[in-house]
N, C-alpha and C positions, 0 to 999 in steps of 0.2 A: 222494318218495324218503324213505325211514327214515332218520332221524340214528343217527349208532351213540350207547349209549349209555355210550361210557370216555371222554366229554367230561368233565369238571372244572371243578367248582365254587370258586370261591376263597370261602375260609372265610367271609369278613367280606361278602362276597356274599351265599353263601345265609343265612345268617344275617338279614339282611334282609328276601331276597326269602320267607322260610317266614313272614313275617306278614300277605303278601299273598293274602288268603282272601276266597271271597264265600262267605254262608251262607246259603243257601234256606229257610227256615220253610215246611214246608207240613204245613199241621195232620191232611189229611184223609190223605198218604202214609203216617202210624203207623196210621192208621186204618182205612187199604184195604190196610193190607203184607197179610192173609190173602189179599185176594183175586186179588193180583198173583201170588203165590208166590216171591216173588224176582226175578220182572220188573223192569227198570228202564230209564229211559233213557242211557246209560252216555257219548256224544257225542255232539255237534253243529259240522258246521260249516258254516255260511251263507253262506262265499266262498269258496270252492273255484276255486283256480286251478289247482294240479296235486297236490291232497295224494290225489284219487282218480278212477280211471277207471274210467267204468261198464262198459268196454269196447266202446261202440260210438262212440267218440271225443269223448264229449262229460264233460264235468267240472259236475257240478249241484251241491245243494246238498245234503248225507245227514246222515241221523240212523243211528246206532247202536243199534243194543237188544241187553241182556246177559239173559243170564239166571243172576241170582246163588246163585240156592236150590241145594236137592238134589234136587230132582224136576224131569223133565220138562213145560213147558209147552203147552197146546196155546193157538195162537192167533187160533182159533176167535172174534168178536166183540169182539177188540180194536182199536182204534182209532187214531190220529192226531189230535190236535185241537190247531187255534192260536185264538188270543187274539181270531182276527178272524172266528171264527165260522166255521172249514173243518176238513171232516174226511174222514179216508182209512181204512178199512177193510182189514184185513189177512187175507189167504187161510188158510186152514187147512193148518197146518205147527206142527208141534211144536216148541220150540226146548228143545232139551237142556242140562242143567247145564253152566256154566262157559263156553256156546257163545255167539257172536254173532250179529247177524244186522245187514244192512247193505241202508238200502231209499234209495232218491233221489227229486229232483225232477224230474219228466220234466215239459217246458215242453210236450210235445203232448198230455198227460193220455190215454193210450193205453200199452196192456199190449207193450211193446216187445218182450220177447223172447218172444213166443208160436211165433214159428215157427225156436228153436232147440232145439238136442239138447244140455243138458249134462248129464252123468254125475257120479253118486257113488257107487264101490263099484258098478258097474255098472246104477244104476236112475236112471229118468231122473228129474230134477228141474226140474219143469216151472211151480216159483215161485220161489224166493228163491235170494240166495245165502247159506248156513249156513255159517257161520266158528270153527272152533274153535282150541285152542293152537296161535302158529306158523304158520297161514294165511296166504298170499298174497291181500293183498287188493285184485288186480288182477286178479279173471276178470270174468267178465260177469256185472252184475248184473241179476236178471229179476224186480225188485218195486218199483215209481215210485209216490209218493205224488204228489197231484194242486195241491198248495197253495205257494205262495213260504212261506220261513219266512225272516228276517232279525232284527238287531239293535232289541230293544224289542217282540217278542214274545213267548206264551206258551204254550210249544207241553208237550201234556200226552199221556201215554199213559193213554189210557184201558179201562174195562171194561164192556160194558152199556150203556146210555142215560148213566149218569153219574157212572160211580164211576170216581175219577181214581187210578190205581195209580202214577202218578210223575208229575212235573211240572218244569219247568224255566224260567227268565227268563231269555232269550237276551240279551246284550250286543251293543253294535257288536262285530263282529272286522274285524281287519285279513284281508288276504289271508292262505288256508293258514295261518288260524288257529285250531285249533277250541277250543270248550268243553266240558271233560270233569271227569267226576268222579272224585276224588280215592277212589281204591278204598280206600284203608285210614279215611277219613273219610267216610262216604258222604254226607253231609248238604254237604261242600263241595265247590265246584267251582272250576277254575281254568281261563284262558287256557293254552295248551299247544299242541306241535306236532302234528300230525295222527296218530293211529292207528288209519286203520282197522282193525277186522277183530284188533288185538290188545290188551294190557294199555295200559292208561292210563298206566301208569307208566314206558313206553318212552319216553314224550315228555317231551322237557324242558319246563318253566316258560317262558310268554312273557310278562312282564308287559307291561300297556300303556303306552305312555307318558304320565306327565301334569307332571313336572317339565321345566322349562327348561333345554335344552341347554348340555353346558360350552362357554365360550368358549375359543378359540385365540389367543397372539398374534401368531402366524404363520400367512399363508395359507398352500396348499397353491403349490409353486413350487420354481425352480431356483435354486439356492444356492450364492454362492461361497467362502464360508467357514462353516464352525461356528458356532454360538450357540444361544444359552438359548431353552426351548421354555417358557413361561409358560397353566398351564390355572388359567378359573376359573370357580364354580357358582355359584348361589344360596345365599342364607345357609342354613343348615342343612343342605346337601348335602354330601358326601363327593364324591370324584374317584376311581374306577378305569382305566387307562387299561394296553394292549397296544401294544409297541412289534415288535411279528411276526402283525400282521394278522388276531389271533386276536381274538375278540367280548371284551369287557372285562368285560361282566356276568356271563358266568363261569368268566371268565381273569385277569380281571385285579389291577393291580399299584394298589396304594391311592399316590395322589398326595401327596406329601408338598412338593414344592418341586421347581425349574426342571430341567430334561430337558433334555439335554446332547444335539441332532442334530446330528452328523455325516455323512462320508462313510462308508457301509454296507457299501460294496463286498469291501472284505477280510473279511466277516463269512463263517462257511462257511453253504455253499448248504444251502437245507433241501429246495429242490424238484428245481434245476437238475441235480441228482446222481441224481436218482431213477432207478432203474433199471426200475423196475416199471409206468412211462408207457407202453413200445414193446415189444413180443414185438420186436422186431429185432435185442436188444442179446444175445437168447438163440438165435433163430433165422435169422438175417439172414448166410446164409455169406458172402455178399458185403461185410459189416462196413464198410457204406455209414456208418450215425451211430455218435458214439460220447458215451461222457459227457462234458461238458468237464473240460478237464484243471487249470482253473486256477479260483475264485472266479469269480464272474461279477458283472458290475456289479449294483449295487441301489440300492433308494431305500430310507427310512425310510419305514412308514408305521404313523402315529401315531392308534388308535382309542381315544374315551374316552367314559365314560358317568357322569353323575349319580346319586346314590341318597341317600336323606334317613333319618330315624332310624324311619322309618314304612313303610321299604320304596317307596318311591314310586321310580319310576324315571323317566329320560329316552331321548331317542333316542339312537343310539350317533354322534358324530361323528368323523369320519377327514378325516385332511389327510395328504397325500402329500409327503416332504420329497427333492429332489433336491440332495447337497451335490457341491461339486467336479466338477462335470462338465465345468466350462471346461477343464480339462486332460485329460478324452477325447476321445482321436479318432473322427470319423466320425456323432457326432451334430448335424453343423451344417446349419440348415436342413430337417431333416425333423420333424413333429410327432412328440408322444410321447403313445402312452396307457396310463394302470393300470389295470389291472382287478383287483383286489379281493373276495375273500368272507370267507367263515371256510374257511378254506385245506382243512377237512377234506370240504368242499362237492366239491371238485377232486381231493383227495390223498388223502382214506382209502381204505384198504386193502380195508374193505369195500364203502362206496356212493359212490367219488367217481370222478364222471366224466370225470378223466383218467388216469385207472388200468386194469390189468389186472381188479386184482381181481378178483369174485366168479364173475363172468360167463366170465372169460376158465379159471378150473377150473374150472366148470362143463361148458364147450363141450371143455376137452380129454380130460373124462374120458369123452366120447364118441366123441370123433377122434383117437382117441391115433395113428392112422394116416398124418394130415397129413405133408407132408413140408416140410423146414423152409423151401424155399425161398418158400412159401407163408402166410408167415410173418405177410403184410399183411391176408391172408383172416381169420386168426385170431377166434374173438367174445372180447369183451370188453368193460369196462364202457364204452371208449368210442366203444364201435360204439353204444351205446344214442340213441332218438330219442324225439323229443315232450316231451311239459310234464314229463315225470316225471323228466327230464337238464335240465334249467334249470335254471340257478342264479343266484339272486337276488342282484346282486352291484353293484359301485360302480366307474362310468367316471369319470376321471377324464384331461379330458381339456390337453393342454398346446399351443401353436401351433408355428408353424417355426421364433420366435423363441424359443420354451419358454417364451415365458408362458403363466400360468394363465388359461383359458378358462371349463371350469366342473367341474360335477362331479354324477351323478345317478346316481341307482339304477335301473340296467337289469335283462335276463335276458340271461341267457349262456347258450347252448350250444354242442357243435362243430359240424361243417361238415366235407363233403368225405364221400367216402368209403371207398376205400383208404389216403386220407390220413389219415385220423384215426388207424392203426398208427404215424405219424411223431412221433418226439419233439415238434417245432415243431406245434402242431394248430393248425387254423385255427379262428375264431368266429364265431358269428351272434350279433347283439347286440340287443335289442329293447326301445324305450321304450315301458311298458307304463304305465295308469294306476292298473292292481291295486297297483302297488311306487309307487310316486309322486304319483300324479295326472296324470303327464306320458303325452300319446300320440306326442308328437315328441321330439327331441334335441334339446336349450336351444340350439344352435348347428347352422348345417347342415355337412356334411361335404362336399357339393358346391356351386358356384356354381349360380345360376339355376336350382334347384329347389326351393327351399323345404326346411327342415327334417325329416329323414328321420323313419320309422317305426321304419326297422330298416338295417343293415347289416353286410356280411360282412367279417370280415380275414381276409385270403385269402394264404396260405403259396406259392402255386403250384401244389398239390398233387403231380402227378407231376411237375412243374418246380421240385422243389424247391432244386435248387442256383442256379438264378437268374431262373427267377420271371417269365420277360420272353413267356410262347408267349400268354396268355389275351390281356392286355395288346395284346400287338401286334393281333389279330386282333380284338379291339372294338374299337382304333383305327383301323384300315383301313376296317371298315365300319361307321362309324357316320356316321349320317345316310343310310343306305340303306336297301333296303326288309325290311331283316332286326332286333331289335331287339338293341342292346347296352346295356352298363353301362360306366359310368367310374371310372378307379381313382387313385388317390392315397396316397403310402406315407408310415410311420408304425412308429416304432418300438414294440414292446410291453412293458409289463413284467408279470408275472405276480405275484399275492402277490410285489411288493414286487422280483421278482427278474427280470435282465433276459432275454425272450423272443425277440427277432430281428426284422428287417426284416419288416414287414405290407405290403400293399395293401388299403388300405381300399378295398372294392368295394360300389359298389350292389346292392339287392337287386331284385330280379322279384317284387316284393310290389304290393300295390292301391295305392297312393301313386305306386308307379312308372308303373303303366298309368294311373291316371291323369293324370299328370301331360304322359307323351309321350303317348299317345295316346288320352284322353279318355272312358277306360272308366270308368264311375262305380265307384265303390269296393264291394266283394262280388260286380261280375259278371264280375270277370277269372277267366278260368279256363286255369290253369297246369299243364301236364302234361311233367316230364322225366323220361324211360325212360333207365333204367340198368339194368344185370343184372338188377334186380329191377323190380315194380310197388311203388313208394312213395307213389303218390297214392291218394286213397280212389273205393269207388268211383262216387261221383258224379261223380266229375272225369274219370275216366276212362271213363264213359259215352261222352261226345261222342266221344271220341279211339278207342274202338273201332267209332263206327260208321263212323268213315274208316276206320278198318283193312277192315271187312267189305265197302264200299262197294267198296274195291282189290279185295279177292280173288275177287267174287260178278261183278263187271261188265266188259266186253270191249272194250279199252282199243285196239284196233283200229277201233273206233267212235267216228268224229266227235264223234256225241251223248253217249259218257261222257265224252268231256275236256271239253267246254264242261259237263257234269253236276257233273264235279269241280272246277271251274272256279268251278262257285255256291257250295262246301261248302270251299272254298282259297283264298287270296290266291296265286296261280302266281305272280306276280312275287316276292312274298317267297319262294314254296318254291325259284325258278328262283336265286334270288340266293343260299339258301342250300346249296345244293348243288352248285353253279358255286362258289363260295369254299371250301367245306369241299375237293373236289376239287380245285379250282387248290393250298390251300395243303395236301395231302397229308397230310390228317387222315385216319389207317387206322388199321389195329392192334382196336382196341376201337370205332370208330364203321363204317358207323351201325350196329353188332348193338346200341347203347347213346351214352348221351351227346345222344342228339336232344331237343331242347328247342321245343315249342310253344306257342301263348297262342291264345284267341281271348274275344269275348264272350255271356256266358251267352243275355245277351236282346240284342234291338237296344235302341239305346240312337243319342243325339243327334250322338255321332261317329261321321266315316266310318268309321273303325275298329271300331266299337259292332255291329257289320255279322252276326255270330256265325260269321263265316270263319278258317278256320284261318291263322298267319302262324307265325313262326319266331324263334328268339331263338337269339342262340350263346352257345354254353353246354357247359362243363369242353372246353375244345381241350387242356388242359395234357400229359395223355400221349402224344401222337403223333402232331400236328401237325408241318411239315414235316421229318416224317423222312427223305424221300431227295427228291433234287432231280430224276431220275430213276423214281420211285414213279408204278406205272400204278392210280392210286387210282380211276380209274374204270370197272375191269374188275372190280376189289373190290367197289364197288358196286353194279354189275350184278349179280354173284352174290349177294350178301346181301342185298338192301333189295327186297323184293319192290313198295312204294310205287314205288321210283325205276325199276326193271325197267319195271313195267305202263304205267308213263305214257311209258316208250323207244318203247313199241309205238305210238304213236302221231306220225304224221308233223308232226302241227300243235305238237304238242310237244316235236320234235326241232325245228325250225327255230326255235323260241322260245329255247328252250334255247341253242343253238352260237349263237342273236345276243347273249342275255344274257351269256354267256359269253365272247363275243369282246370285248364292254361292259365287263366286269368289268378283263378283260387290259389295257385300253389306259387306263381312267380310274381306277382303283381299288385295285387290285393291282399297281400297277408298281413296280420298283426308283424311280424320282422320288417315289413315295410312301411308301414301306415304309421306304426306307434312313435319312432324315429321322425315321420315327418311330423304329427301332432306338436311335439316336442320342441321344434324347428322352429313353429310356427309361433308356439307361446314366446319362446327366447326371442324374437326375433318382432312379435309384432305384440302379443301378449302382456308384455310385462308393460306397455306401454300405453292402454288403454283407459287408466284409470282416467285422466284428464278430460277422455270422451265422455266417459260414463257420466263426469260430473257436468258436463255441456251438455248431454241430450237428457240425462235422466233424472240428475237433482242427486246423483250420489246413491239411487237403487240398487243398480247392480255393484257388485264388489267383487276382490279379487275370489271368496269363497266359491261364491256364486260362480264363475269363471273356472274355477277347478271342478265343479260337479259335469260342469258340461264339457270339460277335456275328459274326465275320467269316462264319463257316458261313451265320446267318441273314441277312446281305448278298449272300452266294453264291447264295443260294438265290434271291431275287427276282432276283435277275441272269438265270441261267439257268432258271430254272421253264419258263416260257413253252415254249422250245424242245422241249422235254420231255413235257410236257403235251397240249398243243394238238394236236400230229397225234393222238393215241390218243381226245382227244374227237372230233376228227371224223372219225374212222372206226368211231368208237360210234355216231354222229347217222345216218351214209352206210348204216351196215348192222351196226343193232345186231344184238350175240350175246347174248339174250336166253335165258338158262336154261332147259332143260326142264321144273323143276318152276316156275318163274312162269307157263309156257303157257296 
């Protein structure tokens, strides 16, 4: 993602950071400039986590080539060459004045996109991709060089057998860090953020660290009264330090003596107010959110950075200050976590992924037709997915007693996805060891699992006023033959400012199946269908050949239910389909919302088996909406899977037993009422805080009790309800015309 570039320097900052130059000597580049023309190598970067996609979903390692001259180059017997004795050879394509050209490391050493069609100006372009001013440099690239290039090589563009037209000595970089040359000096080059495909001068300066961090004399923690914040560096260093969450190196406020933290809370919102988070606030006639009306709580959080008379920097350190929160109500007992970036990662107007922004005029100046009640549909920046919406950011995490736990640098992005139009957006949180070294969270989030990968905080989505529909229904079946997650709540604060009651929820990542079910890590394969296809299609290979396998084969035959019986786990599909139906999940499932796993290869678990099984997964929109609800004539008509296998007598009788199994051990009001209950104590009593962040004080604890006692009503009476319409589906299914 492009940083905008109306970021700001603090004076006595770049002042510093402009002596930090590396300068490349190469004797033979004055000497071969005729024969380059202008040719140069213009960037590099060697760890590529999301600064470029090749477009076929992989992230390698790219070199850029400019061409600086005034004439046309042709690049006919030019080269690629590193230090370790490898070279890649370039197809014949001219690259034009002032234009770019953007080649990768393909790990299979094969001509990847030979069997596409991309266009320019109407003629096919069947090598490279050519980048000029203003470029988007996220299409497909169709030119892989064959070799690793990394930190302490010497990777040369070459002419001929051996005339070296530009040359470069790669550094270690950090993650989505590249190195580029300084266009208006061309002999130097600097650490900076990623540009492909545009000017070098977009990217800010990233120096690297080599100075000793400032110290804090206070941890990061909950605070009962005020006091003096004390920072200190190495002799010779300076102290810059942001007290609003912005990067210090260059933002910041030069340290002169002790910082006075307080209570934050009466400070006015800089995020909480934003209007430009939710098309809702414009299109939403039902005027469900609104902005809060009063300050919202906050913490301090305090980032600072070293800098010495040489330019030499440090890492940036941040500590999270909570004052006075003994005297609010309703944080007692639940964990708190911050999450942390440079606010404009989340906030700007152009590229941040909790915004309207760029995306969201873009999409209306094509649908200016949209009607407003559609308002969740809208595109927008934070409808965006994959590494290029991650943001490199800082948990910070606190316990039930609000002590300080720990604190690391993860990736963030959203979650959900009509939910992502809500002010409250939900996260995906991933400890990565491109940002850290860490591949787990220094602490685990659940018992008896081991330290996560990754995890989601999860708003409720279309349960957003109380949160309570996913919850119940992974607690009902868990430890059955269907797979769930467990959740655990946690207040949030965003830059610094407070966000609302979470559910930290487990993910359905490789750590998970490994861990319940003993899938070795890369061969779990996860597929959930929503409106859309979101999975690639490798993954969705398997999952269509069960579709095909339903529509092709004659399901009034013995031999295909025991056929499908090899290629399924039936007990898991029985139990998830008998649950989803008992608790009157309709509306949007199953045309959406079906969630599967199986594994790629066999493997030493029973589970390892490569049979399809079942995971539940987003119940939050329309689960049990009527108590009453004939959700199994629903899914006779739409689920052509569930249809074909009615036609089968050995799988009706399976069916109304697991089923009846379900009603009397599983699903009962002695189980369900108990968890309801759990869930109020536990996450309940603590949402008024939310109510008053997202709704202005609408909902209330009453309000909150009508819709527990509903969900009590419900397992009460289901049963009665339900159960004749299944077994006179089993007695004499009404099977569709068009599943025949």
């Amino acid at each position: 993602m492009k940083n905008n570039s109306k970021r700001y320097w603090a004076a006595g900052v770049l002042a510093a950071l402009l002596v930090i130059t590396v300068i490349l000597s190469l004797t033979s580049l004055e000497q071969e400039k005729g024969i380059g023309g202008g040719l140069i190598i213009s960037e590099v970067c060697t760890n590529n986590f999301a600064s470029l996609d090749d477009g076929f979903g992989e992230y390698p390692e790219w070199v850029e080539i400019y061409n600086s001259g005034d004439s046309p180059v042709s690049l006919t017997g030019y080269s690629l060459r590193s230090s370790r004795n490898r070279k890649w050879f370039f197809d014949d394509v001219s690259l034009q004045p002032g234009q770019y050209m953007l080649v990768a490391y393909d790990k299979e050493s094969y001509f990847k996109g030979d069997n596409l069609d991309l266009e320019q100006d109407g003629e096919e372009l069947d090598i490279i991709k050519l980048l000029g001013e203003g470029s988007n440099a996220y299409k497909k690239l169709k030119n892989y060089f064959s070799f690793h290039i990394s930190g302490g090589d010497r990777l040369c563009l070459c002419r001929g057998g051996t005339g070296v037209v530009d040359a470069v000595d790669i550094p270690e970089l950090p993650c989505d860090v590249s190195y580029a040359r300084n266009n208006e000096e061309a002999g130097r080059w600097e650490t900076k953020e990623p540009t492909p495909g545009y000017d070098n001068s977009e990217g800010r300066q990233v120096p690297l660290p080599s100075l000793e961090a400032p110290a804090f004399s206070a941890e990061s923690g909950f605070y009962g009264d005020e006091f003096e914040l004390e920072l200190n560096a190495v002799e010779g260093a300076e102290i810059y330090y942001t007290l609003n969450s912005e990067e210090p190196l260059y933002n910041g406020i030069k340290y002169t003596g002790p910082i006075r933290i307080s209570d934050a809370s009466a400070n006015e919102d800089r995020f909480a107010n934003r209007e430009d988070i939710t098309t809702s606030y414009e299109y939403n006639i039902k005027n469900i959110f609104t902005v809060p009306e009063e300050p919202v709580d906050k913490a301090t959080v305090v980032k600072a950075v070293a800098i010495d008379g040489d330019g030499n920097v440090s890492e940036t350190v941040e500590k999270v200050y909570f004052v006075g929160f003994e005297d609010k109500e309703g944080y007692e007992g639940v964990p708190v976590i911050s999450i942390t970036s440079e606010p404009d990662r989340f906030f700007d107007e152009t590229d941040g992924i909790f915004v309207k922004g760029k995306d969201f005029l873009s999409y209306m100046d094509s649908n200016e037709s949209k009607l407003p009640e559609d308002w969740e549909y809208f595109g927008a920046n934070y409808k965006g997915r994959g590494r290029q919406y991650e943001v490199k950011s800082n948990l910070t995490y606190f316990d039930e007693e609000h002590e300080y736990v720990y604190s690391q640098v993860v990736g963030v992005r959203l979650r959900g996805r009509n939910s992502r139009a809500y002010p409250q957006k939900g996260f995906k949180i991933f400890a990565r060891e491109e940002y850290d070294g860490n591949t787990e969270f220094k602490e685990a989030f659940f018992e008896n699992n081991g330290r996560e990968n990754s995890i989601s905080l999860f708003t409720g989505g279309q349960d957003y006023l109380f949160k309570y529909h996913d919850v119940i229904f992974s607690r009902l079946l868990k430890g059955s033959e269907v797979a769930t997650v467990d959740y655990r709540p946690a207040f949030v604060f965003l830059e610094g400012e407070f966000w609302g009651l979470y559910w930290i929820q487990e993910r359905y990542d490789d750590k998970y199946f490994l861990d319940n079910y003993g899938i070795a890590r890369g061969n779990a394969v996860v597929v959930k269908m929503d409106s859309w296809l979101r999975d690639s299609d490798r993954l969705l290979s398997g999952y269509s050949a069960l579709e095909d396998f339903v529509k092709t084969h004659d399901f009034y035959k013995e031999e295909t239910y025991e056929e499908f019986c090899r290629i399924t786990d039936i007990d898991s599909l029985m139990v998830y389909y008998a649950a989803n139906i008992y608790n009157a999940h309709g509306n949007d499932w199953p045309r959406s919302n079906v969630g599967l796993f199986r594994s790629a290869q066999v493997g030493l678990s029973r589970y390892a088996d490569t049979r399809w099984r079942y995971l539940i997964h987003d119940n939050n929109s329309s689960s049990f909406y009527a108590i009453d609800g004939d959700t199994i004539t629903g899914v006779m008509n739409e689920d052509s899977l569930f249809a074909n296998l009615m036609k089968s007598e050995h799988f009706r009788r399976d069916f109304y037993k697991k089923f009846l199994e379900l009603e009397d051990e599983v699903l009962t009001p002695e189980r369900a009422l108990p968890i309801i209950d759990g869930i109020h104590e536990e996450f309940g009593v603590h949402l008024s805080s939310t109510w008053e962040r997202f709704f202005a004080g609408s909902v209330d604890e009453e309000r909150l009790k009508k819709y527990e006692d509903y969900l009590k009503q419900f397992f009460k009476e289901r049963r009665s309800f339900i159960e004749p319409l299944v077994r006179a589906q089993v007695e004499n299914p009404q099977i569709p015309e068009w599943f025949q």
